[in-house]
Structure formats: C-alpha cells, structure tokens
N, C-alpha and C positions, 0 to 999 in steps of 0.2 A: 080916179082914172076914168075917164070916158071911154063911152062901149068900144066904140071903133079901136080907139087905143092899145085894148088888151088883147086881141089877137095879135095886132103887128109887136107887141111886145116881146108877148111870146114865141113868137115864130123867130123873132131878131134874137132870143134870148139863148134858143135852142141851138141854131145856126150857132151863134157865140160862142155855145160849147162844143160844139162840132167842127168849129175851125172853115165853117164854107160860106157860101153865100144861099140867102133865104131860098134862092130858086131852086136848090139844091137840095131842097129837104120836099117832103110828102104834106103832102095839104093837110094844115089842122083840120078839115071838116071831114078827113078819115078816120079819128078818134072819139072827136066830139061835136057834137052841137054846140056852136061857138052862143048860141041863147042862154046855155047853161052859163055860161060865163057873164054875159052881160045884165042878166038875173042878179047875179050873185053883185057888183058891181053896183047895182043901184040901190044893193042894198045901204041905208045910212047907219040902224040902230046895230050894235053885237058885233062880236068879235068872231069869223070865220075862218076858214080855210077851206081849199078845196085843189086834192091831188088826182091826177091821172097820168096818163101813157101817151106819151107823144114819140113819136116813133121807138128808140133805143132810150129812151130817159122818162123818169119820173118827175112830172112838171107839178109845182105848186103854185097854187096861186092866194096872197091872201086880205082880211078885210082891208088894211094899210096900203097896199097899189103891192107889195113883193110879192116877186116872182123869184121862186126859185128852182132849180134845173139837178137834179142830182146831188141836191141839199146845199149846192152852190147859189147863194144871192145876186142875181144879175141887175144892174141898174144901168145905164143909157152908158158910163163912163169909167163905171167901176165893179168888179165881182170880186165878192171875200167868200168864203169857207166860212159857216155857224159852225162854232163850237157847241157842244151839247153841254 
C-alpha cells in the first residue's frame, strides 16, 4: 500500500460503513497523524497492526494492506465480516 493510499482508503472505508460520501465524514487528521500510518506502511519486515478511533468506529489497519472498520474487512469491492 503506498503512503498516499492509506488515508483515502480509510476515509473511503469508513464512509462505507457509514452509508455517506467521504465529504461527509470529519478529517482523519482529527484523530491521528496520518505519519503514524505511513511509518507503519513502509514498514517491509513483521507482522503488525495497528487500531484507533476514527470518528464512531474502531479502524484497523494491518501489515497485509487490510483495513478493517468495526471488525468488518473493507476492500475497494467487497466487505465480509471475520469470524473469530
């Protein structure tokens, strides 16, 4: 996932699960430092994750490019529910 990428992903991911359009939601750069993310992205070696609070949902992000929104995995075309 390239840096630039992972914000509009998860802004698009969130919106998703909110049913609205991205204009409609509050600026990721009110929860976090989108650095923290692009950090974590460059990273090559180990397996991470990394959760926070984007407005009403708990956003995942992880070493693989997923994002997940309220334990729902969003991808460009498709969202499934992980079973635990």
């Amino acid at each position: 996932m390239t840096e630039p990428d992972i914000v509009s992903k998860i802004v698009k991911a969130v919106a998703a699960a909110d049913g609205v359009d991205t204009a409609e939601l509050d600026s990721l750069y009110e929860y976090i430092n989108p650095e923290a993310l692009y950090t974590l992205c460059e990273q090559e070696r180990g397996e991470w994750s990394f959760t926070f609070q984007f407005s009403d949902h708990q956003v995942t992000v992880t070493h693989d490019s997923q994002i997940l929104v309220d334990g729902v995995a969003h991808t460009p075309d498709v969202s499934n529910r992980f079973d635990a």
